[in-house]
mmCIF entry with sequence, helices, sheets and N, C-alpha, C, O atoms, coordinates in Angstrom:
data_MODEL
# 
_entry.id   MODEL 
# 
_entity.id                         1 
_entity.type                       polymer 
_entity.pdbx_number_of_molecules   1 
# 
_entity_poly.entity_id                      1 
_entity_poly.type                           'polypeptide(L)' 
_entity_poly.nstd_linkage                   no 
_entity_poly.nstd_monomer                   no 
_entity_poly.pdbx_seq_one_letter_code       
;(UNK)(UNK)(UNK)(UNK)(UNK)(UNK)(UNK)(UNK)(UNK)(UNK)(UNK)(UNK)(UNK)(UNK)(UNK)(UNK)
(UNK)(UNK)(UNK)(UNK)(UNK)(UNK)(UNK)(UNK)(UNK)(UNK)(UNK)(UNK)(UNK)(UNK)(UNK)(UNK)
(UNK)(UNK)(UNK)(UNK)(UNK)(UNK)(UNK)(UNK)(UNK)(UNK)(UNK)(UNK)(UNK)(UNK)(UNK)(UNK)
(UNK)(UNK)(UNK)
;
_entity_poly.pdbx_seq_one_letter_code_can   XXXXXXXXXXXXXXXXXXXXXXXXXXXXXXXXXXXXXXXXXXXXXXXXXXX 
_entity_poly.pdbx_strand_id                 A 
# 
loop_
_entity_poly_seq.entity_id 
_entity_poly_seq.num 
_entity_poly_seq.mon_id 
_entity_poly_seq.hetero 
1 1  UNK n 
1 2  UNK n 
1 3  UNK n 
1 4  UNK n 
1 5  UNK n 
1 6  UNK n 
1 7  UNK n 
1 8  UNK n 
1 9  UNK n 
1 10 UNK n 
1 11 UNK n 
1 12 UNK n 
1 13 UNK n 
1 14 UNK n 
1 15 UNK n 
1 16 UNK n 
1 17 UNK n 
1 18 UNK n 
1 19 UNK n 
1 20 UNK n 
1 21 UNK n 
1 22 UNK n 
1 23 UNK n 
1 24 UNK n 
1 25 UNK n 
1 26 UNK n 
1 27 UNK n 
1 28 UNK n 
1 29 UNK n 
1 30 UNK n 
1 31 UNK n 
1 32 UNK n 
1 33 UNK n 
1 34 UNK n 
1 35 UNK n 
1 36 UNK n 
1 37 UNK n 
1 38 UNK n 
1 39 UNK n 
1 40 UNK n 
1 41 UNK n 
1 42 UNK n 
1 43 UNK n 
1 44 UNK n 
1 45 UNK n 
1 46 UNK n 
1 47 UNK n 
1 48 UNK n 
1 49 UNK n 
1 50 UNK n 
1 51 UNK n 
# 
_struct_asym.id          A 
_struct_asym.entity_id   1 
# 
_struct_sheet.id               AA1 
_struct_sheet.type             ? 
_struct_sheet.number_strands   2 
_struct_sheet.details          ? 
# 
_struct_sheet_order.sheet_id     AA1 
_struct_sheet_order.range_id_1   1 
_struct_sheet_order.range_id_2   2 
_struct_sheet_order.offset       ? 
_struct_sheet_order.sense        anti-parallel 
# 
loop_
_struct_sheet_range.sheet_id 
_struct_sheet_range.id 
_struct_sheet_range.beg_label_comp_id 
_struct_sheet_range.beg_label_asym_id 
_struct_sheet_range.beg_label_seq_id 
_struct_sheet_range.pdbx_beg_PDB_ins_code 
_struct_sheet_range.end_label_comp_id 
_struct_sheet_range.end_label_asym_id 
_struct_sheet_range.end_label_seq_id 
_struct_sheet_range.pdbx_end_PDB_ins_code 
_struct_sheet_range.beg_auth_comp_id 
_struct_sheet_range.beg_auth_asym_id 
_struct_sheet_range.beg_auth_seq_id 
_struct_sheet_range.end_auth_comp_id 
_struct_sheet_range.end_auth_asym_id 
_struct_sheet_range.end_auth_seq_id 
AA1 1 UNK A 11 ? UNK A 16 ? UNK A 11 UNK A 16 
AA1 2 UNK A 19 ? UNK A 26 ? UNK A 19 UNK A 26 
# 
loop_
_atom_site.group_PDB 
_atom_site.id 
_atom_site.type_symbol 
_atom_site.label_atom_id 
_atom_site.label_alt_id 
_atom_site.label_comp_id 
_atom_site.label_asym_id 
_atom_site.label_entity_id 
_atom_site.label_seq_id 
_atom_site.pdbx_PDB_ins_code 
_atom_site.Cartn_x 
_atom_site.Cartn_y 
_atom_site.Cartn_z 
_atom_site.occupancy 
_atom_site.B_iso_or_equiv 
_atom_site.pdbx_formal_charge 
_atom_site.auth_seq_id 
_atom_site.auth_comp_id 
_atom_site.auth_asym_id 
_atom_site.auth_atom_id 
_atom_site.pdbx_PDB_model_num 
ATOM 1   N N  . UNK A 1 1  ? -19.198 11.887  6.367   1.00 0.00 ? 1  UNK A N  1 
ATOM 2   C CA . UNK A 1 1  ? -19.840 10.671  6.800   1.00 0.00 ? 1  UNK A CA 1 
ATOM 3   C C  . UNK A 1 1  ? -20.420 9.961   5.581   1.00 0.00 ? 1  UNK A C  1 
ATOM 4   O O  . UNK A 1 1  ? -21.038 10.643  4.763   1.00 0.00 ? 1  UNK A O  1 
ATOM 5   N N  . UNK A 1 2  ? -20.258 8.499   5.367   1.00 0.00 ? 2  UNK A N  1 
ATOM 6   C CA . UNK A 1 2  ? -20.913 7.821   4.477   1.00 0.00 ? 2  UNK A CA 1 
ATOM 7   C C  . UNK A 1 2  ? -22.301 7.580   4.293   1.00 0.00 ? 2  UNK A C  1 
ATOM 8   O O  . UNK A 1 2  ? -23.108 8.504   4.399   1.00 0.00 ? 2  UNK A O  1 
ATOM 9   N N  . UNK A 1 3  ? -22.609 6.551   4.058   1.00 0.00 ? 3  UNK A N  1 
ATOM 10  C CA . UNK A 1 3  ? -23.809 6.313   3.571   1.00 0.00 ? 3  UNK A CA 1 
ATOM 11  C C  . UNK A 1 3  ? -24.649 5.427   4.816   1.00 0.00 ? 3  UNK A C  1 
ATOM 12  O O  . UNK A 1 3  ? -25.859 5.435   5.040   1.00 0.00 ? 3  UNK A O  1 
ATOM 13  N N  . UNK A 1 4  ? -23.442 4.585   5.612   1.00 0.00 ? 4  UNK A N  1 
ATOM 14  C CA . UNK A 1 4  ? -23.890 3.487   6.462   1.00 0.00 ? 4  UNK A CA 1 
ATOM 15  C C  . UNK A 1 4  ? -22.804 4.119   8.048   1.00 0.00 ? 4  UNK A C  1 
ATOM 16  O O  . UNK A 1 4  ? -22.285 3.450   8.941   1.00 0.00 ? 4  UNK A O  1 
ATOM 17  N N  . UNK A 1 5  ? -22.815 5.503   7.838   1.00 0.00 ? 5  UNK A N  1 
ATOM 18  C CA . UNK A 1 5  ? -21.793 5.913   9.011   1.00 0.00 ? 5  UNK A CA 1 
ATOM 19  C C  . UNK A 1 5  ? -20.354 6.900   8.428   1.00 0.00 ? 5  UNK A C  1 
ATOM 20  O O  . UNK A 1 5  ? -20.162 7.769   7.577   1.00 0.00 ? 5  UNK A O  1 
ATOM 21  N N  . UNK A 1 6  ? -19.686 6.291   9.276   1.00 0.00 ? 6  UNK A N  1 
ATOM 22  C CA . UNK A 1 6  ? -18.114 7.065   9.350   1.00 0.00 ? 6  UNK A CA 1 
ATOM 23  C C  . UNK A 1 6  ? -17.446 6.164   8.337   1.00 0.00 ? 6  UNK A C  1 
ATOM 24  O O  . UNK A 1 6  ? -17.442 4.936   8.421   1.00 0.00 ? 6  UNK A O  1 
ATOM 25  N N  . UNK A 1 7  ? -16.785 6.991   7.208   1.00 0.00 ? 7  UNK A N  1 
ATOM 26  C CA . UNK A 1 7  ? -16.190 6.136   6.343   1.00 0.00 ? 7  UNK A CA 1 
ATOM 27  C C  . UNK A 1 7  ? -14.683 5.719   6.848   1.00 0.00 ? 7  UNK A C  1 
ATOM 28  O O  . UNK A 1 7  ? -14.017 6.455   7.577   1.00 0.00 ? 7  UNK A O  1 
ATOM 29  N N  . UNK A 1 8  ? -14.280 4.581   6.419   1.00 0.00 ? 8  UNK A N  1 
ATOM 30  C CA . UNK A 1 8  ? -12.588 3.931   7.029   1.00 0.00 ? 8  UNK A CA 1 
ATOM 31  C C  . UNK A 1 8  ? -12.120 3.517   5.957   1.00 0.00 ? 8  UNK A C  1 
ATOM 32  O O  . UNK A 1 8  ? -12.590 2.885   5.011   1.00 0.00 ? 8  UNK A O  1 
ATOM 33  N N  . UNK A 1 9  ? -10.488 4.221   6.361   1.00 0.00 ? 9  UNK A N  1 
ATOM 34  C CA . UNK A 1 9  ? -9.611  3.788   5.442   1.00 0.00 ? 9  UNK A CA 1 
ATOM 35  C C  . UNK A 1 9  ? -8.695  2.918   5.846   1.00 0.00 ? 9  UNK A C  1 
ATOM 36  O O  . UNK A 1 9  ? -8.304  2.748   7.001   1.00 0.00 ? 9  UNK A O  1 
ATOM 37  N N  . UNK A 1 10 ? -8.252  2.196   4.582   1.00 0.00 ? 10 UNK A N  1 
ATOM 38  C CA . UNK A 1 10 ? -6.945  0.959   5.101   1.00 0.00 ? 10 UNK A CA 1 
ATOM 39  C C  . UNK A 1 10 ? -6.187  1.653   3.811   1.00 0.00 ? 10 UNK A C  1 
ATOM 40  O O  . UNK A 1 10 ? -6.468  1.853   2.629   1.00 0.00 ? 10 UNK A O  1 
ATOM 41  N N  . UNK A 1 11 ? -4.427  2.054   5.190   1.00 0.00 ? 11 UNK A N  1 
ATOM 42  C CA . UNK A 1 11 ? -3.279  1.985   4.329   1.00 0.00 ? 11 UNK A CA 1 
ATOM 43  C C  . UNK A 1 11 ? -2.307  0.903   4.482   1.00 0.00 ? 11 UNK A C  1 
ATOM 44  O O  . UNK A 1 11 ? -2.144  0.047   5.352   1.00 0.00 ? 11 UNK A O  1 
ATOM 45  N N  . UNK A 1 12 ? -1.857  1.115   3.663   1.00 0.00 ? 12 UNK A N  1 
ATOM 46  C CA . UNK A 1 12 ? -1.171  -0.083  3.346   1.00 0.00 ? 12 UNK A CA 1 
ATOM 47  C C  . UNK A 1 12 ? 0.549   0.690   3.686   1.00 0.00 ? 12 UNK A C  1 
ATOM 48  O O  . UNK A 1 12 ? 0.585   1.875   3.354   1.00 0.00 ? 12 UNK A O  1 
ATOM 49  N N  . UNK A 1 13 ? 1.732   0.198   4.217   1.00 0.00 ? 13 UNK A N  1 
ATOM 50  C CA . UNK A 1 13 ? 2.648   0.645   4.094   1.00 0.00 ? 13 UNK A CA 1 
ATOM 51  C C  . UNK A 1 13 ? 3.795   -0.662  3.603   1.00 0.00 ? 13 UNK A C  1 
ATOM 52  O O  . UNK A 1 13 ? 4.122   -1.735  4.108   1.00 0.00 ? 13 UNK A O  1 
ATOM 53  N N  . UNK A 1 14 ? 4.189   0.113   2.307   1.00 0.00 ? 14 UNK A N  1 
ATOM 54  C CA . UNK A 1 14 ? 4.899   -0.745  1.400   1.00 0.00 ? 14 UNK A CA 1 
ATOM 55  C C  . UNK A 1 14 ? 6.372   -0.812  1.308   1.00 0.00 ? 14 UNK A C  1 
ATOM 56  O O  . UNK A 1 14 ? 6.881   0.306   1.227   1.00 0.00 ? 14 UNK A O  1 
ATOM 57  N N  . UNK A 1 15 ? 7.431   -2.071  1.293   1.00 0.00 ? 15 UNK A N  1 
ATOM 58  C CA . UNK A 1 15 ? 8.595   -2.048  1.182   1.00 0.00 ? 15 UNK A CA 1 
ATOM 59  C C  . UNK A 1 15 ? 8.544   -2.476  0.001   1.00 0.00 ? 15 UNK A C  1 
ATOM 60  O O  . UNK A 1 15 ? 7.565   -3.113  -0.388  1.00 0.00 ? 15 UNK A O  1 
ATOM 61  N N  . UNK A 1 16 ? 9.670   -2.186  -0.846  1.00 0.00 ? 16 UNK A N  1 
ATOM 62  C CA . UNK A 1 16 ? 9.751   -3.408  -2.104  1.00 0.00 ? 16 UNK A CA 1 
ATOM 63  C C  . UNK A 1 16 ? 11.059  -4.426  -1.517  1.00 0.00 ? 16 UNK A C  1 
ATOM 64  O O  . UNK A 1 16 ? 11.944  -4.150  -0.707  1.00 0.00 ? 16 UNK A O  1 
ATOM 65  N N  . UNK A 1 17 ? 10.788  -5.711  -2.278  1.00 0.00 ? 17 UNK A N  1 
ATOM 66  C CA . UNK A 1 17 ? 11.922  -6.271  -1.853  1.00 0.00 ? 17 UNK A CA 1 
ATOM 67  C C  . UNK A 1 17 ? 13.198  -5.617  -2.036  1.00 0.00 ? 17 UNK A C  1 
ATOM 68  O O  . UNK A 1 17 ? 13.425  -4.705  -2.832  1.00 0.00 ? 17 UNK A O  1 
ATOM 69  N N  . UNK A 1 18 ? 14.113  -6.221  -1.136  1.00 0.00 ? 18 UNK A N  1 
ATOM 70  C CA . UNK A 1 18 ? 15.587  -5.749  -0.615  1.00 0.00 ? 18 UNK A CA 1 
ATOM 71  C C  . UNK A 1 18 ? 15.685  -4.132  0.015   1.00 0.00 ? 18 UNK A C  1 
ATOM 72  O O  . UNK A 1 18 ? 16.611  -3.391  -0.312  1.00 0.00 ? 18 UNK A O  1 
ATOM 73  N N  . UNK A 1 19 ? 14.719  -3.755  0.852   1.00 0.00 ? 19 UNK A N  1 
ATOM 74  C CA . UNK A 1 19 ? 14.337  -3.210  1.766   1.00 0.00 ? 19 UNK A CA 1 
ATOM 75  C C  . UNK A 1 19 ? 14.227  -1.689  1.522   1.00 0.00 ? 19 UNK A C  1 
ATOM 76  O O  . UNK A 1 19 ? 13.594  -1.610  0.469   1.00 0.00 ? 19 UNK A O  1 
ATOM 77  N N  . UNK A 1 20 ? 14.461  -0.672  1.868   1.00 0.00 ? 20 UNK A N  1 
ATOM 78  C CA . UNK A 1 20 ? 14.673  0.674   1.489   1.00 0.00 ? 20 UNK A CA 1 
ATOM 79  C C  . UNK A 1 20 ? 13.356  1.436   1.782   1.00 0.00 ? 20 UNK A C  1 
ATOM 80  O O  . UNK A 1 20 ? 12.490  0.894   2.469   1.00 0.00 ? 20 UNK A O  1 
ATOM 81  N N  . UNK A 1 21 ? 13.171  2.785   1.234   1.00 0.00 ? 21 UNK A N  1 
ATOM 82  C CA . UNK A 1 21 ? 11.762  3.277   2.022   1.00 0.00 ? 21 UNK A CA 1 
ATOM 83  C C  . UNK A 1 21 ? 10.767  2.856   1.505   1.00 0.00 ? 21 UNK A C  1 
ATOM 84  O O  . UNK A 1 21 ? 10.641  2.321   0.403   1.00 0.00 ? 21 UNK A O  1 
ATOM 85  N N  . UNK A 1 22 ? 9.783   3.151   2.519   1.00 0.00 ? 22 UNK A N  1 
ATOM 86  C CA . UNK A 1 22 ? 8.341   2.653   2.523   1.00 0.00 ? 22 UNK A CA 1 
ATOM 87  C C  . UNK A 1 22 ? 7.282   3.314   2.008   1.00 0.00 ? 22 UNK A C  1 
ATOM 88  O O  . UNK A 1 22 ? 7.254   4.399   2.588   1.00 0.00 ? 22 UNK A O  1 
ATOM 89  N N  . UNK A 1 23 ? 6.093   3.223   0.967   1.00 0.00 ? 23 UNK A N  1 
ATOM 90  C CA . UNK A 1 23 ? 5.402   3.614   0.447   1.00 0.00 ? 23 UNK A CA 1 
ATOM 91  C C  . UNK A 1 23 ? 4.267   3.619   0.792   1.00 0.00 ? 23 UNK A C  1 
ATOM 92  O O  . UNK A 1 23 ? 3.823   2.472   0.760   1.00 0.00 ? 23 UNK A O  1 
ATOM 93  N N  . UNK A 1 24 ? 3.018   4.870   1.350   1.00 0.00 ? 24 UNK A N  1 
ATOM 94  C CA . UNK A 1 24 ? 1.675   4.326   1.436   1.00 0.00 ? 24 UNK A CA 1 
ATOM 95  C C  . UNK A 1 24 ? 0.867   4.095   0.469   1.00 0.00 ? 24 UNK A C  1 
ATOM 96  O O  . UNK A 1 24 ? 1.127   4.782   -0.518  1.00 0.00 ? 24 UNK A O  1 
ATOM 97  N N  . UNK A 1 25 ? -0.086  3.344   0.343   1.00 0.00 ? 25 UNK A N  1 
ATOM 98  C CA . UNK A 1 25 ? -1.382  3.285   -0.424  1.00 0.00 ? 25 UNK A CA 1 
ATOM 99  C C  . UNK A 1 25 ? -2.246  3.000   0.135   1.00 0.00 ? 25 UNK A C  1 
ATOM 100 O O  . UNK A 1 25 ? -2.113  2.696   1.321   1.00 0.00 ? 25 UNK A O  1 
ATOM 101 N N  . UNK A 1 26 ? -3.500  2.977   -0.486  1.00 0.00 ? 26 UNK A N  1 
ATOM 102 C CA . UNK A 1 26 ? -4.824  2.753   0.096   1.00 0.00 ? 26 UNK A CA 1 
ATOM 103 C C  . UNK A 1 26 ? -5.680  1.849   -0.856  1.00 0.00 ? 26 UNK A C  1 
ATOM 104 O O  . UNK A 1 26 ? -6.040  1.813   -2.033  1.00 0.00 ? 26 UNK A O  1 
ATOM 105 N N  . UNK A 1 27 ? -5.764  1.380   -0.087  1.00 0.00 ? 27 UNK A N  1 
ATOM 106 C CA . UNK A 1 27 ? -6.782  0.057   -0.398  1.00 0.00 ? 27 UNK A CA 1 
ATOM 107 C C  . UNK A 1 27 ? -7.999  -0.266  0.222   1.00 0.00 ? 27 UNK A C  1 
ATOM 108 O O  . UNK A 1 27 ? -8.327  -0.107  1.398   1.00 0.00 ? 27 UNK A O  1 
ATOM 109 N N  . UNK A 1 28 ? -8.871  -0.925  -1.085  1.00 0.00 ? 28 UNK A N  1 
ATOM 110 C CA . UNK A 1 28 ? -10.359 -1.494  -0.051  1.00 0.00 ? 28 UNK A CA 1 
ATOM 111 C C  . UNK A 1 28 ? -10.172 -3.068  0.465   1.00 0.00 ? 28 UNK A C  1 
ATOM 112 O O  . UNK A 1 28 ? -11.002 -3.695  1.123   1.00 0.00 ? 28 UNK A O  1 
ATOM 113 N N  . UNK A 1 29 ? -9.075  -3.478  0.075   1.00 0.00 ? 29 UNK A N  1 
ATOM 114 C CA . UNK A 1 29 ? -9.507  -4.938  0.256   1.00 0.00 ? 29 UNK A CA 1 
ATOM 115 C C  . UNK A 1 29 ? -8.723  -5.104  1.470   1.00 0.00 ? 29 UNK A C  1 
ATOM 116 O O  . UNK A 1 29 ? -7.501  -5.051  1.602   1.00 0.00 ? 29 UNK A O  1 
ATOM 117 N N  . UNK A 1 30 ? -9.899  -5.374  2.590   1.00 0.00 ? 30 UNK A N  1 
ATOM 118 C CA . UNK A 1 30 ? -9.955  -5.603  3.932   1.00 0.00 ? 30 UNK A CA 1 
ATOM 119 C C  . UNK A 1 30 ? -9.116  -7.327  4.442   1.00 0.00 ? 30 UNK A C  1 
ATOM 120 O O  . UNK A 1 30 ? -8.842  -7.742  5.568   1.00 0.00 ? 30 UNK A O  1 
ATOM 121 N N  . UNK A 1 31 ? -8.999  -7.702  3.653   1.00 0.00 ? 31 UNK A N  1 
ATOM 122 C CA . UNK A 1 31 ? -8.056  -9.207  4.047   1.00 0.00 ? 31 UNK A CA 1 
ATOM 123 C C  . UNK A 1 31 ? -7.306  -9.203  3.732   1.00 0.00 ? 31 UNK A C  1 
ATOM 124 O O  . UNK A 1 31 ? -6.935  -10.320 3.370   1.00 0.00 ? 31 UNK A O  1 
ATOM 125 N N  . UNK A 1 32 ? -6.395  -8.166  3.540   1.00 0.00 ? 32 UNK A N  1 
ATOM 126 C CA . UNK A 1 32 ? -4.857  -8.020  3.483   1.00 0.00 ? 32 UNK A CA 1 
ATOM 127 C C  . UNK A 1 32 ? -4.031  -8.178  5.331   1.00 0.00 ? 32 UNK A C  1 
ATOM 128 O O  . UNK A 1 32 ? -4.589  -7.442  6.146   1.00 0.00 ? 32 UNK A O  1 
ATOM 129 N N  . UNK A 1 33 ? -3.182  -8.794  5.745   1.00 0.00 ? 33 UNK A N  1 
ATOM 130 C CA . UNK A 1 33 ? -2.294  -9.369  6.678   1.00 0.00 ? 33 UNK A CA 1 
ATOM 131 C C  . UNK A 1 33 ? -1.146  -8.390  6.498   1.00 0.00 ? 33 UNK A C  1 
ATOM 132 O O  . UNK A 1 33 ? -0.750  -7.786  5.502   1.00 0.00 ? 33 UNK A O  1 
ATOM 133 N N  . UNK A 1 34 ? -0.666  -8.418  7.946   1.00 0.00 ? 34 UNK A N  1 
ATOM 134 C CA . UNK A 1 34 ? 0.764   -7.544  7.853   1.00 0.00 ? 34 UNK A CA 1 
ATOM 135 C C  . UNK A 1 34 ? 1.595   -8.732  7.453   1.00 0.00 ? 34 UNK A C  1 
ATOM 136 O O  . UNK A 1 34 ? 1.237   -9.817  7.911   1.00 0.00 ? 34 UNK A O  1 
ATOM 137 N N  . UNK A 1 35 ? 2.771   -8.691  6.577   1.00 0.00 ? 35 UNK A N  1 
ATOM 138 C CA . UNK A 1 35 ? 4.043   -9.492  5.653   1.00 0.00 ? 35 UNK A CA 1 
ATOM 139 C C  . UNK A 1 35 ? 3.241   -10.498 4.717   1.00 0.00 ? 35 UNK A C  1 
ATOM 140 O O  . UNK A 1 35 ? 3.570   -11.616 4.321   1.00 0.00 ? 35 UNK A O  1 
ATOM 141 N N  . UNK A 1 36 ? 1.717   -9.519  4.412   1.00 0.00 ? 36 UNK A N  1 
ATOM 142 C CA . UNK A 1 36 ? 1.091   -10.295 2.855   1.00 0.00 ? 36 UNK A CA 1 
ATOM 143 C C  . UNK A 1 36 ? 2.175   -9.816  1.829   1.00 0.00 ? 36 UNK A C  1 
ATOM 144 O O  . UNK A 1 36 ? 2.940   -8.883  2.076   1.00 0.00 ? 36 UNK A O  1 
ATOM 145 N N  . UNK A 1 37 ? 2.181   -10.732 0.324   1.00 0.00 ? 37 UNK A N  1 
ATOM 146 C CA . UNK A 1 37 ? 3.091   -9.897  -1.027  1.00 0.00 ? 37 UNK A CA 1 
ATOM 147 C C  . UNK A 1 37 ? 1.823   -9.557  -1.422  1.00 0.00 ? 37 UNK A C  1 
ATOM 148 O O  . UNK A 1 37 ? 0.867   -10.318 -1.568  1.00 0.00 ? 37 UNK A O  1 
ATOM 149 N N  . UNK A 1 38 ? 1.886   -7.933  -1.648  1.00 0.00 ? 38 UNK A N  1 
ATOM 150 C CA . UNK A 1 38 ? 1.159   -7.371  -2.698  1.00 0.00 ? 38 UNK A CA 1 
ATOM 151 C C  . UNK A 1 38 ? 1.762   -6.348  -3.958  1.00 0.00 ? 38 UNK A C  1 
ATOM 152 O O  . UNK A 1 38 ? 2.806   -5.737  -3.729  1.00 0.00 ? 38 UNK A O  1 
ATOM 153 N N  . UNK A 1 39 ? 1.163   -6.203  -5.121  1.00 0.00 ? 39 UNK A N  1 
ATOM 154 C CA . UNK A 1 39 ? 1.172   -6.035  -5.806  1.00 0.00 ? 39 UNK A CA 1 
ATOM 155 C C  . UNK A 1 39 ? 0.638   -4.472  -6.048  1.00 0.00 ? 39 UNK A C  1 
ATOM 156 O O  . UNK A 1 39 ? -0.558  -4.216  -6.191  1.00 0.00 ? 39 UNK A O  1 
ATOM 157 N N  . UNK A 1 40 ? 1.772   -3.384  -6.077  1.00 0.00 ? 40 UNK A N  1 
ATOM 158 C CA . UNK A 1 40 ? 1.279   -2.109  -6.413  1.00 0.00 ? 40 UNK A CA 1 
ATOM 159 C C  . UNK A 1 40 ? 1.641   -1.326  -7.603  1.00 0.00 ? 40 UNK A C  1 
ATOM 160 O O  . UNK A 1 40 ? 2.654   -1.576  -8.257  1.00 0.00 ? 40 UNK A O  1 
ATOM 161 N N  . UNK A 1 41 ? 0.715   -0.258  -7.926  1.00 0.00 ? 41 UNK A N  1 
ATOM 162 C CA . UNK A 1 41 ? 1.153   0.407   -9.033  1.00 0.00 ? 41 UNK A CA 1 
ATOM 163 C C  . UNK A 1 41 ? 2.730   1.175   -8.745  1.00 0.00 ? 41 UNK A C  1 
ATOM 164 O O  . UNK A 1 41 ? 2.960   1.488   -7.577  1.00 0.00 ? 41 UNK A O  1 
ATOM 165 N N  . UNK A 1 42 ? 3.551   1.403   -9.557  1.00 0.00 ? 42 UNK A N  1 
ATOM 166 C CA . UNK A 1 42 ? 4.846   1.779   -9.368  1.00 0.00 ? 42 UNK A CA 1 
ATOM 167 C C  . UNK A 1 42 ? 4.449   3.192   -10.757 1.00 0.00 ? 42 UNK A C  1 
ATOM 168 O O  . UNK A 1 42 ? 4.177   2.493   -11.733 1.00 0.00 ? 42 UNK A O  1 
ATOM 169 N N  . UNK A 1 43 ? 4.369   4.078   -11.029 1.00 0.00 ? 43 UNK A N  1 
ATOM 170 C CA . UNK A 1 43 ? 4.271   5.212   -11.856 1.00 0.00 ? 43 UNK A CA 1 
ATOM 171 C C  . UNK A 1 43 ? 5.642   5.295   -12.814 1.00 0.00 ? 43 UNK A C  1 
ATOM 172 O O  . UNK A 1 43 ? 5.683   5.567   -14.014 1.00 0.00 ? 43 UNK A O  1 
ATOM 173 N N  . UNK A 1 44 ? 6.900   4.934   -11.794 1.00 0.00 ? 44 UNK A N  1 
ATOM 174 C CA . UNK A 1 44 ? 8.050   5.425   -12.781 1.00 0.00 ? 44 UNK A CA 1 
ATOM 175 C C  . UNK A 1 44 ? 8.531   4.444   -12.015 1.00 0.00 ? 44 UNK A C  1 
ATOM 176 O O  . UNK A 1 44 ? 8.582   4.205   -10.809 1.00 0.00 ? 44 UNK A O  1 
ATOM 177 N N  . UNK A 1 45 ? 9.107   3.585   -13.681 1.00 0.00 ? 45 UNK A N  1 
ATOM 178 C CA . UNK A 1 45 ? 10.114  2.380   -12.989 1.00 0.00 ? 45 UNK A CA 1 
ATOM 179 C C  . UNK A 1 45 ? 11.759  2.264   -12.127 1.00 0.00 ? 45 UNK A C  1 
ATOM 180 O O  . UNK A 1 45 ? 12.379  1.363   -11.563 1.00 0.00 ? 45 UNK A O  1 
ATOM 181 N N  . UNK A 1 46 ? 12.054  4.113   -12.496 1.00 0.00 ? 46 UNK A N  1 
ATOM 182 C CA . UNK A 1 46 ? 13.371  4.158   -12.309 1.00 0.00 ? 46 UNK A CA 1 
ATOM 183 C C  . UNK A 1 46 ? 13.100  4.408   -10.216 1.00 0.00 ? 46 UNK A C  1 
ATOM 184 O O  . UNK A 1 46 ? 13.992  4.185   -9.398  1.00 0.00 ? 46 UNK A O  1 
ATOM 185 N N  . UNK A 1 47 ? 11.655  4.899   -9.858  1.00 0.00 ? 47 UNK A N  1 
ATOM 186 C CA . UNK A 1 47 ? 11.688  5.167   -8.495  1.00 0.00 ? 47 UNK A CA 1 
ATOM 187 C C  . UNK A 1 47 ? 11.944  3.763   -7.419  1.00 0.00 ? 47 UNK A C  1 
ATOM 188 O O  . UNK A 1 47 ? 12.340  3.746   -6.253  1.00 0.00 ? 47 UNK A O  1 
ATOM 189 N N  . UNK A 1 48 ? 11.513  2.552   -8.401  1.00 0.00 ? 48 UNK A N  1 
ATOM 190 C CA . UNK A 1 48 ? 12.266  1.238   -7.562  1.00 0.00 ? 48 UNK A CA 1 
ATOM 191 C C  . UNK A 1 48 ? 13.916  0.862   -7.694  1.00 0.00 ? 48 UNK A C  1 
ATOM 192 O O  . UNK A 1 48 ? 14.550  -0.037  -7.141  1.00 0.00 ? 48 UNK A O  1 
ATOM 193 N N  . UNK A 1 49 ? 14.320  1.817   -8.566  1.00 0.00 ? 49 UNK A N  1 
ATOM 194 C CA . UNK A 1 49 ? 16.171  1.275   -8.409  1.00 0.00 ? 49 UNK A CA 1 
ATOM 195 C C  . UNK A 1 49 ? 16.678  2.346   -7.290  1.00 0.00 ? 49 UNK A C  1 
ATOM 196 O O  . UNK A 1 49 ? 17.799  2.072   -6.861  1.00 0.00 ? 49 UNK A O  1 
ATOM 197 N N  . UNK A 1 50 ? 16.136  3.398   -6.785  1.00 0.00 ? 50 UNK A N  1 
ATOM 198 C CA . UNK A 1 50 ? 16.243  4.414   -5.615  1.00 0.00 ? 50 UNK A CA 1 
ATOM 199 C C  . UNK A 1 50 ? 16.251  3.609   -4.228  1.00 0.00 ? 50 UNK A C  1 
ATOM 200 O O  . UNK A 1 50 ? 16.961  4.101   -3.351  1.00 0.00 ? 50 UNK A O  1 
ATOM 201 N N  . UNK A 1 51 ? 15.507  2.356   -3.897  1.00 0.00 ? 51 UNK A N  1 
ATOM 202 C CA . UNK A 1 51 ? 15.796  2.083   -2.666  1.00 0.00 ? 51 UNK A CA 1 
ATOM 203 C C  . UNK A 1 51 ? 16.467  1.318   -2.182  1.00 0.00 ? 51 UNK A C  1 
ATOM 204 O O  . UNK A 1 51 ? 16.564  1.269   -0.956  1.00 0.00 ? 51 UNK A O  1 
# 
């Protein structure tokens, strides 16, 4: 439990363009929309030519 209650998470589930599987992350920023473009960390560039 937090500080002001029950803590909540927002995931995010990610396509990159031209479709293929989907990635979670987690985020705080609460005004994100489902079919917003966002911008995520990618670790290894070769895991976006995989989908």
């Amino acid at each position: 439990m937090g500080l002001f209650g029950p803590k909540k998470y927002i995931y995010l589930s990610v396509c990159f363009e031209g479709g293929g599987k989907t990635y979670c992350y987690l985020t705080k920023d609460k005004y994100i929309k489902v079919n917003d473009a966002v911008m995520v960390p990618v670790p290894n560039e070769s895991d976006k030519n995989h989908m």
